[in-house]
VEXDRENKE-862822 format. One record per residue (C-alpha): residue number from 1; z, y, x. Coordinates in Angstrom, 1 decimal. Example, Ala and Ser with C-alpha at 12.3 -4.5 7.8 and 13.67 -1.06 7.14 Angstrom:
2
<pt pos="1" c3="7.8" c2="-4.5" c1="12.3"/>
<pt pos="2" c3="7.1" c2="-1.1" c1="13.7"/>
# end
This chain:
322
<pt pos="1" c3="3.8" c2="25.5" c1="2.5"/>
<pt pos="2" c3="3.6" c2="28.3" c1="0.1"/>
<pt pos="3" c3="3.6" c2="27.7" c1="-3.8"/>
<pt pos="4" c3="-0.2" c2="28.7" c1="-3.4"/>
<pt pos="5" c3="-1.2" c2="26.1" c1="-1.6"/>
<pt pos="6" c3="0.7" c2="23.4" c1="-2.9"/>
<pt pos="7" c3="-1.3" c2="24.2" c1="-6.2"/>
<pt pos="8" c3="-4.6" c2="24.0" c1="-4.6"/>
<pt pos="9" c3="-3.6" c2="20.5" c1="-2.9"/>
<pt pos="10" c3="-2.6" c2="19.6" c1="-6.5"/>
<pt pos="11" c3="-6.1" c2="21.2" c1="-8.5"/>
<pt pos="12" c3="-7.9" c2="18.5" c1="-5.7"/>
<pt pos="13" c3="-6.1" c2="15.8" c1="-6.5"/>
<pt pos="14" c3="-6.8" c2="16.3" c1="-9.9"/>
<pt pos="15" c3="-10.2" c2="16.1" c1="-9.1"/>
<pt pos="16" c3="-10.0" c2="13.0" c1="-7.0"/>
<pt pos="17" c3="-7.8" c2="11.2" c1="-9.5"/>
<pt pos="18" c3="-4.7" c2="11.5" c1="-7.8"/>
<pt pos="19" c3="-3.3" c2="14.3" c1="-10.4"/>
<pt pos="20" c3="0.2" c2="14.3" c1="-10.1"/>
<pt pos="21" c3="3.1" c2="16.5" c1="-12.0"/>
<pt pos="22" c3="4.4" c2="20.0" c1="-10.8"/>
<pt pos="23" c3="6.5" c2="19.6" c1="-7.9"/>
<pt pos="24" c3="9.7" c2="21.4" c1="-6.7"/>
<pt pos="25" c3="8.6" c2="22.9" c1="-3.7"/>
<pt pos="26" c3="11.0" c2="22.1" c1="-0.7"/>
<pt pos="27" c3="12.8" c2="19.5" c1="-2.8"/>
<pt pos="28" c3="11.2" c2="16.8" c1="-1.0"/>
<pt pos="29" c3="11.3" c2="15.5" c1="2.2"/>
<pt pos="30" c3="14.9" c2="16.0" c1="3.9"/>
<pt pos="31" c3="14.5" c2="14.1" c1="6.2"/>
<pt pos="32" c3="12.1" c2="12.2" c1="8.2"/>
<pt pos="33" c3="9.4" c2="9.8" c1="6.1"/>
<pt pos="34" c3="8.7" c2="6.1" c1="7.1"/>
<pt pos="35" c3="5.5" c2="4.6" c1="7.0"/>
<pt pos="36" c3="6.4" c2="1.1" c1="7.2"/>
<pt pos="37" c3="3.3" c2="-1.5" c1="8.4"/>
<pt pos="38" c3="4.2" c2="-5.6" c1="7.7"/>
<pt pos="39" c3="1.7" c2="-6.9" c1="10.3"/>
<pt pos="40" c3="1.8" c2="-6.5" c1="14.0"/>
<pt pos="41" c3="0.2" c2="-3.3" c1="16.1"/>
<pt pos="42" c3="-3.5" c2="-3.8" c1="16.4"/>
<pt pos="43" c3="-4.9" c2="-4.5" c1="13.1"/>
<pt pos="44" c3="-7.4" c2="-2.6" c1="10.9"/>
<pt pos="45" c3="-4.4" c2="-1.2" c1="8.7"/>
<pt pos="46" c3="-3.6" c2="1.1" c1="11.7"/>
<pt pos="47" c3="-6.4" c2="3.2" c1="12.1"/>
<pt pos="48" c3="-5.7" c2="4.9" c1="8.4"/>
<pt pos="49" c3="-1.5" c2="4.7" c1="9.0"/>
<pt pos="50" c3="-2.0" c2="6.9" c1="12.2"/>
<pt pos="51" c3="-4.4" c2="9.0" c1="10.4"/>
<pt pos="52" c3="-2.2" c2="9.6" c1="7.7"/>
<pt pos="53" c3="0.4" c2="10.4" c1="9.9"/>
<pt pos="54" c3="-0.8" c2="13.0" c1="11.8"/>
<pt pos="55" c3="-2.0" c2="14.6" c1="8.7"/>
<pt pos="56" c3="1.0" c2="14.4" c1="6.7"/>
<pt pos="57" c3="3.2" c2="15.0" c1="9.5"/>
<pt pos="58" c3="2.2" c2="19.2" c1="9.5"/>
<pt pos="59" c3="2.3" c2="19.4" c1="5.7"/>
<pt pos="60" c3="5.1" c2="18.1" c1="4.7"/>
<pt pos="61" c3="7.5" c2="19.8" c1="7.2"/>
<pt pos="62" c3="9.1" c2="16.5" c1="8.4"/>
<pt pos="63" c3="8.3" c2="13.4" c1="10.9"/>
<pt pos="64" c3="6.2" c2="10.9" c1="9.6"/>
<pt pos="65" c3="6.9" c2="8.0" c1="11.4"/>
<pt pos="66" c3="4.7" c2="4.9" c1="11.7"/>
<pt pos="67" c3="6.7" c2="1.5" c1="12.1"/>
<pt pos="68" c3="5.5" c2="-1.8" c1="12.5"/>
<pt pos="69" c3="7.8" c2="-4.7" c1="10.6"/>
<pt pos="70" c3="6.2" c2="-8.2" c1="10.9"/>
<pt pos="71" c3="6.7" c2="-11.7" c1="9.9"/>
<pt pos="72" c3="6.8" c2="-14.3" c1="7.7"/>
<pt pos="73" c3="3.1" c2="-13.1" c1="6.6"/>
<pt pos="74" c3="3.8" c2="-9.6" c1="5.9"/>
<pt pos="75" c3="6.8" c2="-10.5" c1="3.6"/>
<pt pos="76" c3="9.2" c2="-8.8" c1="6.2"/>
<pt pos="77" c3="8.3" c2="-5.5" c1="6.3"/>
<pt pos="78" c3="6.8" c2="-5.9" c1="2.3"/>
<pt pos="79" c3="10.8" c2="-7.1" c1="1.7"/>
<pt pos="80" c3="12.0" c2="-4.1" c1="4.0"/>
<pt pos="81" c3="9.8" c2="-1.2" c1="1.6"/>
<pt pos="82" c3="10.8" c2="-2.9" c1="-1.6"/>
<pt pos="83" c3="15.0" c2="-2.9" c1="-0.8"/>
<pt pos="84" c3="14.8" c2="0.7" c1="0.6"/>
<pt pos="85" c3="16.9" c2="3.5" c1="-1.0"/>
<pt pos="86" c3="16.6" c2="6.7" c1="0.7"/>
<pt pos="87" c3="13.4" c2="7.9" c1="-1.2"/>
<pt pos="88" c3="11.5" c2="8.8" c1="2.2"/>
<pt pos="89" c3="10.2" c2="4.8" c1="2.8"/>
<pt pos="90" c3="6.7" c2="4.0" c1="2.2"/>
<pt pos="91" c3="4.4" c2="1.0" c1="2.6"/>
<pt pos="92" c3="0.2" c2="0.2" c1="3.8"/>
<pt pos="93" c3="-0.2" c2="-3.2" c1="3.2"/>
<pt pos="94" c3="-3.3" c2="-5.5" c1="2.9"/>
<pt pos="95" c3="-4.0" c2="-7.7" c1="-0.4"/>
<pt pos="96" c3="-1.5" c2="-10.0" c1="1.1"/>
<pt pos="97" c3="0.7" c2="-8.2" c1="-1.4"/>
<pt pos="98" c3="-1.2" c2="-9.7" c1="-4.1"/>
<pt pos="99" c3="-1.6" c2="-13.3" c1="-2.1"/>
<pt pos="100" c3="2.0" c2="-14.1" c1="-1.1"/>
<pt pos="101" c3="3.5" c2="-14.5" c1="-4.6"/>
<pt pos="102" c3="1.6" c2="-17.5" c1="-4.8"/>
<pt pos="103" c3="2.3" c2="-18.6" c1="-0.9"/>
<pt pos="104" c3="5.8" c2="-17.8" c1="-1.1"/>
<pt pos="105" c3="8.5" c2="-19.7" c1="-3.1"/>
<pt pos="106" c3="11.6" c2="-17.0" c1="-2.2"/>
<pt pos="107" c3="9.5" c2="-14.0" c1="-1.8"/>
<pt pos="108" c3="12.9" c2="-11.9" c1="-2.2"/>
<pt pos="109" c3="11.3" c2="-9.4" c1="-4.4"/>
<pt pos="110" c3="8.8" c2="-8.7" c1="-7.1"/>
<pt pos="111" c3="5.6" c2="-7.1" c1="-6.2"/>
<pt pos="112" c3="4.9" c2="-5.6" c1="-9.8"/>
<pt pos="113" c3="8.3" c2="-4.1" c1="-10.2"/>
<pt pos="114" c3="10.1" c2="-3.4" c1="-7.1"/>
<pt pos="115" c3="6.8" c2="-1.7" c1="-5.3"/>
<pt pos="116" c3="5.2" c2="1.4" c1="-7.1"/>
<pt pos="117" c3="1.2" c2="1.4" c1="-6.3"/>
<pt pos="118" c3="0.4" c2="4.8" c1="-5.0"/>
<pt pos="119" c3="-3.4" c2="4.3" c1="-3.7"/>
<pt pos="120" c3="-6.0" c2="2.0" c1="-3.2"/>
<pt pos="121" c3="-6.3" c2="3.4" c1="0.9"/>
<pt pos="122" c3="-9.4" c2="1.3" c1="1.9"/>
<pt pos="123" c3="-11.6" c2="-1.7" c1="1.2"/>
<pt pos="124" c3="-14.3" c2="-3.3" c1="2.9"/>
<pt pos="125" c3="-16.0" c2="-6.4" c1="2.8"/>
<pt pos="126" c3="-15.3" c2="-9.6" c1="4.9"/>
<pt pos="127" c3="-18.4" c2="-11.3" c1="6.0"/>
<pt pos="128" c3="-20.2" c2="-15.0" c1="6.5"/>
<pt pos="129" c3="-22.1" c2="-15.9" c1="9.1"/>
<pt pos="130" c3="-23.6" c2="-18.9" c1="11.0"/>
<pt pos="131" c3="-25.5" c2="-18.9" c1="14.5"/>
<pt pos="132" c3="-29.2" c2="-18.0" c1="14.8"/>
<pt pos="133" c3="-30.2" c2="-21.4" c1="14.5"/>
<pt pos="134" c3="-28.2" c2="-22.5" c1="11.5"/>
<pt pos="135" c3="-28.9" c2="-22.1" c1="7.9"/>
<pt pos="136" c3="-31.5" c2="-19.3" c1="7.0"/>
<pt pos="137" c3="-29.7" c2="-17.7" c1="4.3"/>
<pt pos="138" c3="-27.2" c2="-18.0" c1="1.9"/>
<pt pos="139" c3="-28.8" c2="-20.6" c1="-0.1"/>
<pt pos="140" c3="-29.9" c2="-22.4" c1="2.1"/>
<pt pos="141" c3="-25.9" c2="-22.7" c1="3.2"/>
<pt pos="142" c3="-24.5" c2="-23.3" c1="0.4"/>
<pt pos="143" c3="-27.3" c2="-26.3" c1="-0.7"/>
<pt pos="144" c3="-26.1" c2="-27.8" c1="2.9"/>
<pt pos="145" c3="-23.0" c2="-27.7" c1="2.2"/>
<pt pos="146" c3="-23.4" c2="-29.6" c1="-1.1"/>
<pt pos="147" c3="-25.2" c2="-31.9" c1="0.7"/>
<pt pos="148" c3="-22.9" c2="-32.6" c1="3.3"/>
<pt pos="149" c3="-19.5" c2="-32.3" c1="1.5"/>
<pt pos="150" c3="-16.8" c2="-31.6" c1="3.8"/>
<pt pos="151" c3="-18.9" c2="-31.4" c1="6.9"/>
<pt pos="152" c3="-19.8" c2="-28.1" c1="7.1"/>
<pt pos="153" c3="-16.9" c2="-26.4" c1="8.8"/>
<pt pos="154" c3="-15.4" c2="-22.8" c1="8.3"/>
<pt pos="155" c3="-12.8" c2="-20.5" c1="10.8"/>
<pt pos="156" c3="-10.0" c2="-18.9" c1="8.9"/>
<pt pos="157" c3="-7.2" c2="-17.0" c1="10.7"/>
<pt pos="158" c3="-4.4" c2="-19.8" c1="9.3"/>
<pt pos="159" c3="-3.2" c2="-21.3" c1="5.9"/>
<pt pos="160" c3="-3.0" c2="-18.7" c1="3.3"/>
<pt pos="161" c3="-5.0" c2="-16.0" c1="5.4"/>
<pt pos="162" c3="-7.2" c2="-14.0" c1="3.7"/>
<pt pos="163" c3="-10.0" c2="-15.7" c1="5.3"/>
<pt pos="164" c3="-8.8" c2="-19.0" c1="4.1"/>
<pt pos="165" c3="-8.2" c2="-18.0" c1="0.3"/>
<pt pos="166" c3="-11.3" c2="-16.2" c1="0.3"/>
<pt pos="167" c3="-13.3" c2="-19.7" c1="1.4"/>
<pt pos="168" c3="-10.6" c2="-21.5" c1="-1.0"/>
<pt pos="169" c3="-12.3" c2="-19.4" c1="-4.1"/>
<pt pos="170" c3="-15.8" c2="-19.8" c1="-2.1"/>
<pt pos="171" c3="-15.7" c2="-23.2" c1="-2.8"/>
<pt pos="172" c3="-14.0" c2="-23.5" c1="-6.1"/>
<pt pos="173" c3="-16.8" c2="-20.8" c1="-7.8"/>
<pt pos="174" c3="-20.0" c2="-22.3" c1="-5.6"/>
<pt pos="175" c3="-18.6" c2="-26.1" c1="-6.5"/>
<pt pos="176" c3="-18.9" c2="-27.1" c1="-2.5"/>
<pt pos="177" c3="-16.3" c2="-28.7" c1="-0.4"/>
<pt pos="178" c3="-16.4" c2="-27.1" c1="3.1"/>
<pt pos="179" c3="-13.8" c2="-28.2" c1="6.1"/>
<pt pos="180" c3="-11.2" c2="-25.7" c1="6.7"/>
<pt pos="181" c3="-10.7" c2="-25.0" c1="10.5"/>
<pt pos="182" c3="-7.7" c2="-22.2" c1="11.3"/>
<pt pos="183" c3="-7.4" c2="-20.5" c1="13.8"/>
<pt pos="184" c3="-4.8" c2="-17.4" c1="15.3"/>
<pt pos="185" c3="-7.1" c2="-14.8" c1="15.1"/>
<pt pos="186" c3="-10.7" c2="-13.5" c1="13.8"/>
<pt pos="187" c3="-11.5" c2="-13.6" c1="17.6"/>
<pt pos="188" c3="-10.9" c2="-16.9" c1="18.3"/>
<pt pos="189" c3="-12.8" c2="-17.5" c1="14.9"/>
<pt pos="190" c3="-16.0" c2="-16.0" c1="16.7"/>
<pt pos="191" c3="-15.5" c2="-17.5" c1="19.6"/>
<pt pos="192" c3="-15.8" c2="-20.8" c1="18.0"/>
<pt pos="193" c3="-18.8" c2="-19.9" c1="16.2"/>
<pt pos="194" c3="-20.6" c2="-18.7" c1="19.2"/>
<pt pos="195" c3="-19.1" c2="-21.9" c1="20.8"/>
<pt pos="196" c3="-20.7" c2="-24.1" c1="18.7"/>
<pt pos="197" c3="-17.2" c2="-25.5" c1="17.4"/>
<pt pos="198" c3="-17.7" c2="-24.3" c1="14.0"/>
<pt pos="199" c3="-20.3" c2="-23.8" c1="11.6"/>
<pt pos="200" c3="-19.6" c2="-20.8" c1="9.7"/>
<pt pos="201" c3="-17.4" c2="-17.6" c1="10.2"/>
<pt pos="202" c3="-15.7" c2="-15.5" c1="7.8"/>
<pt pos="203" c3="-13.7" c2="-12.0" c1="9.2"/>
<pt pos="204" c3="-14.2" c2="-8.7" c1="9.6"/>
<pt pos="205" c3="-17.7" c2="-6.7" c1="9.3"/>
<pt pos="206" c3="-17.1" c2="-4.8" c1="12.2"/>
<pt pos="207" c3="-15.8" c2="-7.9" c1="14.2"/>
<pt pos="208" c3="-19.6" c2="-9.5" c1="13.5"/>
<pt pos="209" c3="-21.9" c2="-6.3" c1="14.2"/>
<pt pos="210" c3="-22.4" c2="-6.1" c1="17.4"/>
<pt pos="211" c3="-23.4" c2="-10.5" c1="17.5"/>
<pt pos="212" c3="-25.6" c2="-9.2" c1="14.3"/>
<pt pos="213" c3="-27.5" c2="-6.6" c1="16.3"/>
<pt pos="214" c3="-27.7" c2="-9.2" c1="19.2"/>
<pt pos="215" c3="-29.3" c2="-11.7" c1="17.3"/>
<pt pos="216" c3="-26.6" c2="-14.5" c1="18.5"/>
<pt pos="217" c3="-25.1" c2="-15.0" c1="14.6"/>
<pt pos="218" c3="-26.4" c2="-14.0" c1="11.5"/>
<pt pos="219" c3="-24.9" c2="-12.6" c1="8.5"/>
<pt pos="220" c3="-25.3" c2="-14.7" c1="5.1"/>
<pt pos="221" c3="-23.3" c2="-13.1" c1="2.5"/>
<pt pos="222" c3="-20.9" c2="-10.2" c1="2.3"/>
<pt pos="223" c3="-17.6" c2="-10.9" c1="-0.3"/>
<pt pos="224" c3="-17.4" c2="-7.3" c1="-1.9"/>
<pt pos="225" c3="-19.2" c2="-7.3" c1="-5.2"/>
<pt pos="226" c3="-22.5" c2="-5.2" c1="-3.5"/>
<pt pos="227" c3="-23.7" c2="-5.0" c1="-0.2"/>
<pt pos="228" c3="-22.4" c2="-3.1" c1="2.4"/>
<pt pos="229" c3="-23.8" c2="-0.2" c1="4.0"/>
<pt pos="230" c3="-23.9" c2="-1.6" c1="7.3"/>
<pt pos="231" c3="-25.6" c2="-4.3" c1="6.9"/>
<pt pos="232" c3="-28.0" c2="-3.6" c1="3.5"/>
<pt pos="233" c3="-30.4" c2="-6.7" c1="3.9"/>
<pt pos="234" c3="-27.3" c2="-9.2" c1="3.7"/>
<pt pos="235" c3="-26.3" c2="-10.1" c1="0.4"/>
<pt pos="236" c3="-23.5" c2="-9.9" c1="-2.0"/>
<pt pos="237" c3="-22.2" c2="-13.5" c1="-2.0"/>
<pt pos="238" c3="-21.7" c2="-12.7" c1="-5.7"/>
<pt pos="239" c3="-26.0" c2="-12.4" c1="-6.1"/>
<pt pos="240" c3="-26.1" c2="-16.6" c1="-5.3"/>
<pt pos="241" c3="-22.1" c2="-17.3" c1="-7.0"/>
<pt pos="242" c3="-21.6" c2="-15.6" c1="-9.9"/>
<pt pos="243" c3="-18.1" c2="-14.5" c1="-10.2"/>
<pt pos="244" c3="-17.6" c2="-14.4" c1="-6.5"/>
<pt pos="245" c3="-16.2" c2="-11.1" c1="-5.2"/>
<pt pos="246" c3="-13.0" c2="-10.8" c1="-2.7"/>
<pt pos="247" c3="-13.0" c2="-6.9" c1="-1.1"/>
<pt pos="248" c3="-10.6" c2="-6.8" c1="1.7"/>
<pt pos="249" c3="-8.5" c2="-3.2" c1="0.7"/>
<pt pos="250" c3="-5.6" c2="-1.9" c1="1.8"/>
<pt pos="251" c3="-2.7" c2="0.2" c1="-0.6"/>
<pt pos="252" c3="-0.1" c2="2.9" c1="-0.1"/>
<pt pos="253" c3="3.0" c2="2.0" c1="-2.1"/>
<pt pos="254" c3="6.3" c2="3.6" c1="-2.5"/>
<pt pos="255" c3="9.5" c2="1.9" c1="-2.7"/>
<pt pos="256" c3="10.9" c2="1.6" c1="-6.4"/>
<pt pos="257" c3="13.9" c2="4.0" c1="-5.2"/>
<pt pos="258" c3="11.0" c2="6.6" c1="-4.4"/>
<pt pos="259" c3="11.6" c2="10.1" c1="-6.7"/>
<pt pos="260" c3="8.3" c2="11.1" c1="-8.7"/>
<pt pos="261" c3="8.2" c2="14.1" c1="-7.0"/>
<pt pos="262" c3="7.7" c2="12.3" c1="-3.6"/>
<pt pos="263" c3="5.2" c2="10.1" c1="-4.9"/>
<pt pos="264" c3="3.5" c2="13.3" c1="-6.5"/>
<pt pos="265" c3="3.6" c2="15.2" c1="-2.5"/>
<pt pos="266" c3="2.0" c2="12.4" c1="-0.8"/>
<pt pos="267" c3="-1.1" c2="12.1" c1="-2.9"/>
<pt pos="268" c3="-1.6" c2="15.3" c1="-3.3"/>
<pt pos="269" c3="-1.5" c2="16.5" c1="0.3"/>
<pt pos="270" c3="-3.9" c2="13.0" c1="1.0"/>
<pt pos="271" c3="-6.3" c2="14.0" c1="-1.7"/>
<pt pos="272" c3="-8.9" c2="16.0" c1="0.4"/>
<pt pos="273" c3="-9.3" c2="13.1" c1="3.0"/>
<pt pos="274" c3="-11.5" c2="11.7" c1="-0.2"/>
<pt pos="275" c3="-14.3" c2="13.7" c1="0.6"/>
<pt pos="276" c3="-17.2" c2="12.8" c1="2.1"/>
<pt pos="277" c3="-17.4" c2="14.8" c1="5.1"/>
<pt pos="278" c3="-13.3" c2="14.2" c1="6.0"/>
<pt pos="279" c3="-12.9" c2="12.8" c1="9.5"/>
<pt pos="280" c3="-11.2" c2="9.8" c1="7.8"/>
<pt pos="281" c3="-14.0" c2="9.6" c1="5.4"/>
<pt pos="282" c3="-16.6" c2="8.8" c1="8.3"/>
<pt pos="283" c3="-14.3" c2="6.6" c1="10.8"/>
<pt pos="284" c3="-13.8" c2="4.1" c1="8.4"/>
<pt pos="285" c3="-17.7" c2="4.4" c1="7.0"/>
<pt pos="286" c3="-18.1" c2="3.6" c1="10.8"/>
<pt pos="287" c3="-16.3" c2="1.1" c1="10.8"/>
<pt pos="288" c3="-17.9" c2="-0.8" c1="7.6"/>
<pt pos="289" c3="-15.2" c2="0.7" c1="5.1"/>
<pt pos="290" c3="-14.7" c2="2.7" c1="2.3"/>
<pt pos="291" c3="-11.8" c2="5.4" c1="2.2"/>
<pt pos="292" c3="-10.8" c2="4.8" c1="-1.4"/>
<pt pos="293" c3="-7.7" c2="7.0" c1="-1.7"/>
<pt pos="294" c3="-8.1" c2="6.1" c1="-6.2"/>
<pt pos="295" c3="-4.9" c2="7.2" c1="-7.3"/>
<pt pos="296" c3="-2.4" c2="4.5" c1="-8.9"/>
<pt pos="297" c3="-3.9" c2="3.4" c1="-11.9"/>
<pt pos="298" c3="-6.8" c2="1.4" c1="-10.1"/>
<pt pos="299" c3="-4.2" c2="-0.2" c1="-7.5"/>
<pt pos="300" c3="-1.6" c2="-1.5" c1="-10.2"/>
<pt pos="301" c3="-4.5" c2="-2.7" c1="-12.2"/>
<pt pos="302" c3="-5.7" c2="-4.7" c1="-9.3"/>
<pt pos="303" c3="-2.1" c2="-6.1" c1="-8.4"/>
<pt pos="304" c3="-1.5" c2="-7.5" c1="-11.6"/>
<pt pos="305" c3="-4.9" c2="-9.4" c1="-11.4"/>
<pt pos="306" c3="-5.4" c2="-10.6" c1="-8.5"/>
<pt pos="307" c3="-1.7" c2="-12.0" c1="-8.4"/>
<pt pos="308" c3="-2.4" c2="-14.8" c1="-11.0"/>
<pt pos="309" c3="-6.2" c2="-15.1" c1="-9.5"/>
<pt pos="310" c3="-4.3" c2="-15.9" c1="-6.3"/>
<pt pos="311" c3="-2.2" c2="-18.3" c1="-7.6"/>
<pt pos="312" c3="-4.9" c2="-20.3" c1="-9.3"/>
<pt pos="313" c3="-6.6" c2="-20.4" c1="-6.0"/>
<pt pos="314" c3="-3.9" c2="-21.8" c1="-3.9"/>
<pt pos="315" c3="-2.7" c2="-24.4" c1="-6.4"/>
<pt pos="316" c3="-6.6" c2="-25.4" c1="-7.4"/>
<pt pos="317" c3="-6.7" c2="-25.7" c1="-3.3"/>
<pt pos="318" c3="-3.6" c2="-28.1" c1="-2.8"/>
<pt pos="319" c3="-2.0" c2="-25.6" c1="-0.7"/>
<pt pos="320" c3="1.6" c2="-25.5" c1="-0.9"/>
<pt pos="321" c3="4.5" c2="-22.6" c1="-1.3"/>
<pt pos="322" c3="6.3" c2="-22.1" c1="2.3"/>
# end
């Protein structure tokens, strides 16, 4: 890459807030870059992680290698990043970053000091839904659920999920008691809705579409702070709880080892995916997602408040540390 174009990579990320300092061109990589996953193959995380790997893979003059590390929750792979020395590891993890401090009692590393937020990646909303024949709206579930406290049951992919701490907070803002039902998987989660096994379903927007469209479940209340584009006549969940708002978002971090200067390459040569018309930019709009790509500042400030939101959650919940 010539000096030329490293500057013009670095004049966009200005303009996307993802300015970073001069660099030392061909300082950085030596040798091949990790980008380490903590969940297993398969999940929403790896549409952006392959992305970014064939795109960074050209301009950076080295491998980028994609590798999945899972366990114990994501605190594997999240343990893996944060312990790495060699300058060239890197991390895409969901909000579990910010969840397992509370879920964890030997989490084996500090979130806020031994991971350096590089980007907010993604977010997206998770959504709530009910069959065709169950409650109308969101009002009219959450006034049934008052009324029937602890009857009215709700899928979650497992303790400590996202799913589950997002219905945790649910029920702690909305002042309802709902029965917690977990499951292994946001599929078996809709299976048991369509089933008839479970009232209510919380997961992924693109998971619920196509039942949406078909008319077989509908769509009560979406847990990002506005609606989402998808689906525009289904509510915020924050319009009938005030307070309420959980986006589901993914971040790049770098491991505390990482050198500026590496931290500086990356967002700069992922700052034109930003735009609207990116390929990126409109398979994840597809998808009912927002490419973020924010910078740092927006991603440390949302670690270091959701960790104490999450751990008010899971204590107000009765859950305990593993």
């Amino acid at each position: 890459m010539t000096i030329a174009i490293t500057r013009r990579a670095l004049g966009t990320a200005a303009l996307g807030g993802l300015a970073a300092p001069a660099l030392a061109q061909g300082a950085w990589p030596s040798r091949p870059v990790r980008l380490i996953s903590p969940f297993a193959p398969g999940g929403p995380q790896d549409v952006p992680a392959r992305y970014f790997v064939e795109h960074l893979t050209p301009r950076l003059g080295q491998p980028v290698v994609y590798e999945s590390r899972a366990g114990a929750g994501g605190q594997v792979g999240m343990q893996f990043v944060a312990s790495a020395t060699d300058g060239h590891t890197f991390l895409i993890t969901s909000n579990s970053v910010a969840t397992l401090p509370a879920l964890k009692r030997n989490l084996g590393y500090d979130p806020l000091v031994d991971l350096l937020p590089m980007t907010i990646v993604t977010e997206a909303p998770l959504i709530y839904c009910v069959r065709a024949n169950g409650p109308a709206d969101l009002g009219a579930f959450l006034a049934h659920a008052r009324e029937n406290p602890g009857k009215v049951s709700v899928g979650s992919s497992g303790i400590g999920s996202a799913t589950h701490l997002t219905s945790a907070l649910l029920m702690q803002k909305a002042g309802i008691e709902l029965l917690h039902v977990p499951y292994r998987g946001a599929g078996l989660i809709m299976n048991a809705l369509l089933a008839g096994d479970i009232d209510c379903f919380v997961g992924d927007v693109s998971l619920a579409l196509e039942h949406i469209r078909a008319g077989t479940i509908r769509g009560i209340g979406v847990t990002t702070a506005t609606r989402a584009p998808l689906l525009p006549d289904v509510p915020a969940v924050g319009e009938r709880v005030p307070g309420f708002a959980v986006p589901f978002w993914f971040g790049l971090f770098a491991a505390k080892a990482t050198p500026p200067e590496a931290i500086a390459r990356v967002l700069a040569e992922l700052a034109p995916l930003r735009a609207p018309e990116s390929e990126l930019y409109r398979r994840m709009a597809a998808r009912g997602s927002q490419l973020m790509l924010t910078g740092p500042g927006p991603l440390a400030e949302r670690l270091r408040a959701e960790i104490p939101q999450w751990r008010q959650v899971v204590q107000a919940a009765g859950i305990t540390p593993e």
